[in-house]
ZASEMI-760618 format. One record per residue: x, y, z of N, C-alpha, C in turn; residue in one letter. Coordinates in nm, 3 decimals. Layout:
BEGIN
      n_c1      n_c2      n_c3     ca_c1     ca_c2     ca_c3      c_c1      c_c2      c_c3   aa
         X         Y         Z         X         Y         Z         X         Y         Z    A
...
//
This chain:
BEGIN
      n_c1      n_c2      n_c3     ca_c1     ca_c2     ca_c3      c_c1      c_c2      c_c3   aa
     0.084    -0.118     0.000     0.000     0.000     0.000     0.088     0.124     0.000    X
     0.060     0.198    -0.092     0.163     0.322    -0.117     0.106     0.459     0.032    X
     0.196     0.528     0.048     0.159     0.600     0.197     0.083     0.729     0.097    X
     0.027     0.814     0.146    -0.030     0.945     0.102     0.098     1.087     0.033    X
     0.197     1.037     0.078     0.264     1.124     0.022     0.350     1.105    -0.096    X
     0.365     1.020    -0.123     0.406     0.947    -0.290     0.289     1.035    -0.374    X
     0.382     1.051    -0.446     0.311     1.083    -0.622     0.242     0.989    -0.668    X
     0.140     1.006    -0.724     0.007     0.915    -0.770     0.134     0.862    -0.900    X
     0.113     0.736    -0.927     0.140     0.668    -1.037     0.116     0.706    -1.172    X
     0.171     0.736    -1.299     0.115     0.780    -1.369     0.038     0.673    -1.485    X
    -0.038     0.565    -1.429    -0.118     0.479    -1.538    -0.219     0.491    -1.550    X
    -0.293     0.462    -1.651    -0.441     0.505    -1.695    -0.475     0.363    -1.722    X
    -0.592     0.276    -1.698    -0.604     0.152    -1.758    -0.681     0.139    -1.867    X
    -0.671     0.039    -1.972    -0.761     0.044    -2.054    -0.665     0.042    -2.142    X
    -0.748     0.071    -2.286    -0.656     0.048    -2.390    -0.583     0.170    -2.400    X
    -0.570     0.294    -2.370    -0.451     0.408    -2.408    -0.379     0.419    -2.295    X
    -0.312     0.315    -2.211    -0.216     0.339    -2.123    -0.120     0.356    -2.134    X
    -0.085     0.471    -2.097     0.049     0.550    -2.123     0.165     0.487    -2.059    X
     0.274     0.437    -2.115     0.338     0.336    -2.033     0.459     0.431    -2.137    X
     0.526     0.504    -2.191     0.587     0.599    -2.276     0.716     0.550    -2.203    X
     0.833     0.561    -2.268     0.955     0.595    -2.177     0.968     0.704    -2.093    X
     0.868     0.838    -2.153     0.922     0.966    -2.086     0.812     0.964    -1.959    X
     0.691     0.924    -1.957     0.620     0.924    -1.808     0.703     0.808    -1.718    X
     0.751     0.721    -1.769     0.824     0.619    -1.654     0.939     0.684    -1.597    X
     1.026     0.765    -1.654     1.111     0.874    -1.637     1.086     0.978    -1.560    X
     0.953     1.007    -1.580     0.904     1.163    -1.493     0.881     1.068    -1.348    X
     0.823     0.942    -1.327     0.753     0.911    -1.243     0.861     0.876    -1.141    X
     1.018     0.828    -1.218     1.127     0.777    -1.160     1.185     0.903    -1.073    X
     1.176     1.026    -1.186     1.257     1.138    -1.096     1.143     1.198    -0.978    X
     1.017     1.190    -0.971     0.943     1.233    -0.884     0.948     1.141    -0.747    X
     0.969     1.043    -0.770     0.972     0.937    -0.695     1.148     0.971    -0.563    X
     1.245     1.029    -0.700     1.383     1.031    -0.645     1.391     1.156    -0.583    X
     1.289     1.273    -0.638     1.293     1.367    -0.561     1.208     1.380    -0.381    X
     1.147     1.291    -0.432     1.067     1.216    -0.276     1.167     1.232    -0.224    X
     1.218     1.120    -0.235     1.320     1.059    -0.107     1.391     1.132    -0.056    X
     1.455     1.251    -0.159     1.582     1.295    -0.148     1.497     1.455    -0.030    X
     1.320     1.436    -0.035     1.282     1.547     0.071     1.238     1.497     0.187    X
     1.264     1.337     0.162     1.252     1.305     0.331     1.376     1.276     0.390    X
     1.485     1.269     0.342     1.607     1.238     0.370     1.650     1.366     0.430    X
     1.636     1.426     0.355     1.678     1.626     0.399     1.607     1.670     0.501    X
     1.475     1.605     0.538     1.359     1.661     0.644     1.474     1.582     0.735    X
     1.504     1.479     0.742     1.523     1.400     0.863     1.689     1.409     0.917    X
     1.704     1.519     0.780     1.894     1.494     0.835     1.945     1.602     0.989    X
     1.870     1.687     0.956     1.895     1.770     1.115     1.727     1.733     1.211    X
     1.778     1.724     1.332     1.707     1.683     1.438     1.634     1.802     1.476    X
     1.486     1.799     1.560     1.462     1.892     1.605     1.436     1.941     1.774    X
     1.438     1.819     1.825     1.431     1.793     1.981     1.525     1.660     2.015    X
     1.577     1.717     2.123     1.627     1.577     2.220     1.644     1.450     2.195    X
     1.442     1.427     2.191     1.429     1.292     2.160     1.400     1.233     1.986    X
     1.505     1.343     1.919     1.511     1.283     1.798     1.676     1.221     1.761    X
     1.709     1.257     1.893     1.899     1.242     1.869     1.917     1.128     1.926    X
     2.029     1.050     1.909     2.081     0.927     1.984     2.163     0.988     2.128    X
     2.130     0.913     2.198     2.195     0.987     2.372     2.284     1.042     2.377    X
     2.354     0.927     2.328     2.525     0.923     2.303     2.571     1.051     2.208    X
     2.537     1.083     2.157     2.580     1.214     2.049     2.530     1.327     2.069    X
     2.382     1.331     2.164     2.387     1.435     2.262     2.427     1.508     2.362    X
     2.429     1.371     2.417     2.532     1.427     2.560     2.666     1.452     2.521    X
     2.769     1.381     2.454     2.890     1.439     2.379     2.896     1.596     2.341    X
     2.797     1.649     2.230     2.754     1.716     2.191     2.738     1.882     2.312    X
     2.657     1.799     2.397     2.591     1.926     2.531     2.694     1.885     2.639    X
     2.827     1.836     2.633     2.890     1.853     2.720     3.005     1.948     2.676    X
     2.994     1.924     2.542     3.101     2.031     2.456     3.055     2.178     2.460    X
     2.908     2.175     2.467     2.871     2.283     2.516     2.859     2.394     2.588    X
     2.838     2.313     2.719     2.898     2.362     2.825     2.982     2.352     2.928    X
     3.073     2.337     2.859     3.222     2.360     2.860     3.277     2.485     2.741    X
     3.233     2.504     2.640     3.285     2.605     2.569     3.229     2.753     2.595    X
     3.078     2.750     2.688     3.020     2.814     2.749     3.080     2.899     2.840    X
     3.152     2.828     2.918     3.208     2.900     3.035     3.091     2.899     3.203    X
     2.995     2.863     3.180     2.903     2.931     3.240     2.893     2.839     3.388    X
     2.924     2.689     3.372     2.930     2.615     3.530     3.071     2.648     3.553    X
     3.104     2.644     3.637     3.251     2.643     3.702     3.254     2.531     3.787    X
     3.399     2.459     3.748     3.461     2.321     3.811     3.434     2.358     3.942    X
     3.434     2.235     4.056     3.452     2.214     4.163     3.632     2.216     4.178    X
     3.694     2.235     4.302     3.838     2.190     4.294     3.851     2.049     4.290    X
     3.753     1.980     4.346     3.792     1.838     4.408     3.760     1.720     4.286    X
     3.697     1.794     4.162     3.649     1.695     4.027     3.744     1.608     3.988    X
     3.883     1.621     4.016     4.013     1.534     3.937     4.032     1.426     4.079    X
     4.011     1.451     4.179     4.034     1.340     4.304     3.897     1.267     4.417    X
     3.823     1.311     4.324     3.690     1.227     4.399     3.638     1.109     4.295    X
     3.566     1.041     4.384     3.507     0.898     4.290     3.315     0.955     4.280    X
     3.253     0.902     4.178     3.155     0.902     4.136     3.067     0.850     4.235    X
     3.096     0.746     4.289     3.020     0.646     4.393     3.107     0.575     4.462    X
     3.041     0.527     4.577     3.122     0.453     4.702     3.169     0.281     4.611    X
     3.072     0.282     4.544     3.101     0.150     4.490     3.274     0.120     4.395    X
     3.294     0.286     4.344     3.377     0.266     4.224     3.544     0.291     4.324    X
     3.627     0.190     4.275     3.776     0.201     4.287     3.881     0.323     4.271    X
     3.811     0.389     4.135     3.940     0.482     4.120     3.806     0.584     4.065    X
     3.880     0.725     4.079     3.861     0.861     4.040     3.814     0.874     3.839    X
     3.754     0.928     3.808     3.685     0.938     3.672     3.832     0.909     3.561    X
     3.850     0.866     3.442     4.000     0.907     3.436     3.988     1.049     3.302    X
     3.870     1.047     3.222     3.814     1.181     3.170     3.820     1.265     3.255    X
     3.878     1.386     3.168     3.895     1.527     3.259     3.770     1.596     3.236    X
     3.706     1.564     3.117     3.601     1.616     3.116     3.446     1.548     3.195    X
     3.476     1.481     3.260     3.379     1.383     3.301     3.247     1.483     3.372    X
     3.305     1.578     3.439     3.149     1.626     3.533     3.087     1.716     3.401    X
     3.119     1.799     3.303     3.000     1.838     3.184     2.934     1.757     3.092    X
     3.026     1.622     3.135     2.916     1.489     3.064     2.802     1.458     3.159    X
     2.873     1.401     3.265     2.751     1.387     3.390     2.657     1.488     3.388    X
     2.685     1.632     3.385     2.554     1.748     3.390     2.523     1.737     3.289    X
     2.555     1.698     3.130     2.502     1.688     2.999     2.378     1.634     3.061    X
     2.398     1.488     3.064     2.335     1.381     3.097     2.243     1.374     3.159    X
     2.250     1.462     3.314     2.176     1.503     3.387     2.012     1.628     3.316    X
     2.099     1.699     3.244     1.995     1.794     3.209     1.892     1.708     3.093    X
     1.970     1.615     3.035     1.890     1.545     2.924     1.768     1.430     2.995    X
     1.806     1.410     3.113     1.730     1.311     3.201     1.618     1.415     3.233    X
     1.633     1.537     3.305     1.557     1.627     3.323     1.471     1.639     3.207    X
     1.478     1.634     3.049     1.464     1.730     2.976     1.305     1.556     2.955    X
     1.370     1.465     2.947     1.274     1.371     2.929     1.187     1.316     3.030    X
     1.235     1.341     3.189     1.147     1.269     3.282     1.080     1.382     3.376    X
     1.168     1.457     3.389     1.122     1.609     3.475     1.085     1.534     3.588    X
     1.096     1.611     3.687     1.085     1.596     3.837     1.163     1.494     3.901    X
     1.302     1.500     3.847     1.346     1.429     3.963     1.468     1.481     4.034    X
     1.518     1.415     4.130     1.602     1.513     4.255     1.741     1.446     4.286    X
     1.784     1.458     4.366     1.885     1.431     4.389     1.875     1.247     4.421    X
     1.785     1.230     4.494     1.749     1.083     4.523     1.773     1.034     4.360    X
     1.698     1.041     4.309     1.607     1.010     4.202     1.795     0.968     4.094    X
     1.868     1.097     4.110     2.000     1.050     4.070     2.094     0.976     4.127    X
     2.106     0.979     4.197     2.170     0.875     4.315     2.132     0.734     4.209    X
     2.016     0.724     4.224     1.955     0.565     4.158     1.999     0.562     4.030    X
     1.965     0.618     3.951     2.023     0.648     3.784     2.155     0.612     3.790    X
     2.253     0.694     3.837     2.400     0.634     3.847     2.475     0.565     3.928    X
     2.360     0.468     4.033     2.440     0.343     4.119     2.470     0.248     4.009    X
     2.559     0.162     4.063     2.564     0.023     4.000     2.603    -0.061     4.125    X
     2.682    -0.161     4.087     2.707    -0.298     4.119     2.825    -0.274     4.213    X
     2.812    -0.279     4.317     2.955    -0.299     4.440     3.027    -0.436     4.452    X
     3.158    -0.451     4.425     3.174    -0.543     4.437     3.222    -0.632     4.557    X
     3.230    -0.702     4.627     3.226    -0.755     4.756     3.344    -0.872     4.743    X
     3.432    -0.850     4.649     3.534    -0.981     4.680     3.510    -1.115     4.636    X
     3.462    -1.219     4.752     3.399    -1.318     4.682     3.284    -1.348     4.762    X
     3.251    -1.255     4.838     3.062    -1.219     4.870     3.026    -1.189     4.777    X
     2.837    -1.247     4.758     2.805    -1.155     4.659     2.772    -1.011     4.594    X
     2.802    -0.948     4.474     2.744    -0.796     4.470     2.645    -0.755     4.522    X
     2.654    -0.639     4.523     2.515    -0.596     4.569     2.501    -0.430     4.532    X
     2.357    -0.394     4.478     2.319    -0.241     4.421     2.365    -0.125     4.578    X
     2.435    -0.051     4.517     2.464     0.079     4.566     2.449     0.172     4.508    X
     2.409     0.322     4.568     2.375     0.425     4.536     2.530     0.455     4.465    X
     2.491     0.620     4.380     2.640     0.672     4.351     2.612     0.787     4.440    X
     2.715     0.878     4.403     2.756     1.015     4.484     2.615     1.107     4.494    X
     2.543     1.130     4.620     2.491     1.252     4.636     2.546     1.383     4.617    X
     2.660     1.378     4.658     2.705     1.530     4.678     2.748     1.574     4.497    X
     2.772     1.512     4.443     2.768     1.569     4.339     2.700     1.556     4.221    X
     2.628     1.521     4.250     2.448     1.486     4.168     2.418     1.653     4.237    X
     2.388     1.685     4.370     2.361     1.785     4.414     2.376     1.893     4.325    X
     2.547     1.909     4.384     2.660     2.024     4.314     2.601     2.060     4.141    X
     2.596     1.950     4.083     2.562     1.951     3.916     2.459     2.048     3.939    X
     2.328     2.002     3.980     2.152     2.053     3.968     2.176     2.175     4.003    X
     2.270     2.230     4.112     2.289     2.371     4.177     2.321     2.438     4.057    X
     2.453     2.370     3.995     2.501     2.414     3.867     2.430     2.496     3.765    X
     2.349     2.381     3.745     2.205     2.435     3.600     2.142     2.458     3.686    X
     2.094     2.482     3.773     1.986     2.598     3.829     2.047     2.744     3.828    X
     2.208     2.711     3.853     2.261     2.898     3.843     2.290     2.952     3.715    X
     2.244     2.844     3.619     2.277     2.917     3.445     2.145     2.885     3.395    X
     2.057     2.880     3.486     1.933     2.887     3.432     1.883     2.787     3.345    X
     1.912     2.641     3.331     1.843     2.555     3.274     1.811     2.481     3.350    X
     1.746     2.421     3.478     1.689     2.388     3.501     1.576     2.453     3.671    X
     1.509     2.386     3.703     1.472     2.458     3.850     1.374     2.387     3.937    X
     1.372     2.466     4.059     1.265     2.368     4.151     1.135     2.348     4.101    X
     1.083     2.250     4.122     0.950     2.190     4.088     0.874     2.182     4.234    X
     0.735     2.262     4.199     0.653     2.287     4.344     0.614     2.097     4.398    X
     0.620     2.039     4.309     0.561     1.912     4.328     0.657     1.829     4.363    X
     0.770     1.899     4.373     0.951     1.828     4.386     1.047     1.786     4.247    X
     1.150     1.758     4.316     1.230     1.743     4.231     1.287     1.864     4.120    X
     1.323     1.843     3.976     1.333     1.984     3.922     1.276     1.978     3.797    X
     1.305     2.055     3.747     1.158     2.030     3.556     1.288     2.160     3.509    X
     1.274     2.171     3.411     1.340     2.222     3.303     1.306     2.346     3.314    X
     1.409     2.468     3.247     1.284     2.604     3.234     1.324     2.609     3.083    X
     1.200     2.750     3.023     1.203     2.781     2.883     1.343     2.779     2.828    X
     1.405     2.814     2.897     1.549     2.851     2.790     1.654     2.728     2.850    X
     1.599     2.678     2.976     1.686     2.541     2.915     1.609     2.430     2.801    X
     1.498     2.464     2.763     1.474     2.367     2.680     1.509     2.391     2.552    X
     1.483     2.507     2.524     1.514     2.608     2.374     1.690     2.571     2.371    X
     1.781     2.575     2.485     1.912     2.571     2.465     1.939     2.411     2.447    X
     1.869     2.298     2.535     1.888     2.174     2.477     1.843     2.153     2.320    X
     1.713     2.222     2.292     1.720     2.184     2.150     1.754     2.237     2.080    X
     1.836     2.356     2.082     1.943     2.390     1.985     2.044     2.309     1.939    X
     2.114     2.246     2.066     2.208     2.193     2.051     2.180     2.033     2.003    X
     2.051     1.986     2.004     1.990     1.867     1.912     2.000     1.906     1.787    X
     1.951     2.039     1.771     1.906     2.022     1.621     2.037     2.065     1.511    X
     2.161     2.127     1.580     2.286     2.116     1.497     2.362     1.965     1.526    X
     2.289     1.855     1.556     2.355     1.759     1.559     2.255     1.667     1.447    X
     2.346     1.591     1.350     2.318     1.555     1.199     2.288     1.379     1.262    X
     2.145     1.351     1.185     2.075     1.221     1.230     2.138     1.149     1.095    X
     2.242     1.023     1.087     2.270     0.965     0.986     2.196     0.893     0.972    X
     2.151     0.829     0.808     2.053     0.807     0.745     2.020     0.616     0.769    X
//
């Protein structure tokens, strides 16, 4: 079943059906010019959830970082993520990925808090040869981040808890979606 936006076919039935070389030709390039305007509709993104995570958050951590606008903690190069993890991040850029990340979680679930991150980035503790077991990650800097984008204005308190996005952090996340190119 052809969708509604295809070009009607050009056959007539009966005995004067135009079957010409030059209408099979017109019908071929109408057909190629299709494609080539849904391909172009779909090559730049227009929200968030038209981008792959991974090339967003890359993307919005490059962001803000070229921004200027959060300022490092001192302690970002010698603290661990969670009680669970062994060693210190070994990316220098690691906390404008984490707030990437963070604001993009915001941008899709809204209302959640510091708890709410804690859970998102626990994993697996390992116990030797007891078995694992789920641990939270770092409060204090799940915190620190949200303080972050609340003082550059993309995100904020939510009367119902947790935090929700504001206008211009959403307008600034989907900017930075929609200069990122959706391969075909």
């Amino acid at each position: 079943m052809r969708s509604l936006k295809e070009p009607p076919l050009n056959k007539s039935y009966g005995k004067d059906a135009n079957d010409s070389p030059s209408s099979l030709a017109r019908n071929s390039e109408l057909r190629l010019a299709l494609s080539v305007l849904r391909t172009s509709a779909m090559a730049t993104s227009r929200t968030v959830k038209d981008v792959s995570p991974h090339e967003f958050v890359k993307a919005y951590a490059s962001h803000l970082k070229r921004s200027g606008k959060m300022e490092l903690p001192e302690w970002t190069d010698i603290v661990k993520t969670a009680k669970f993890k062994e060693l210190a991040p070994y990316d220098p850029d690691w906390y404008y990925i984490r707030a990437a990340s963070m604001a993009r979680k915001v941008y899709l679930r809204g209302g959640l808090g510091v708890g709410a991150f804690r859970r998102i980035y626990g994993g697996s503790k390992r116990n030797g040869s007891r078995p694992p077991h789920f641990c939270k990650s770092s409060g204090g800097i799940a915190r620190h981040i949200l303080q972050q984008l609340q003082k550059v204005n993309i995100i904020e308190l939510d009367t119902k808890g947790g935090r929700r996005l504001t206008s211009n952090g959403r307008r600034d996340l989907d900017q930075v979606a929609g200069r990122i190119v959706i391969a075909p």
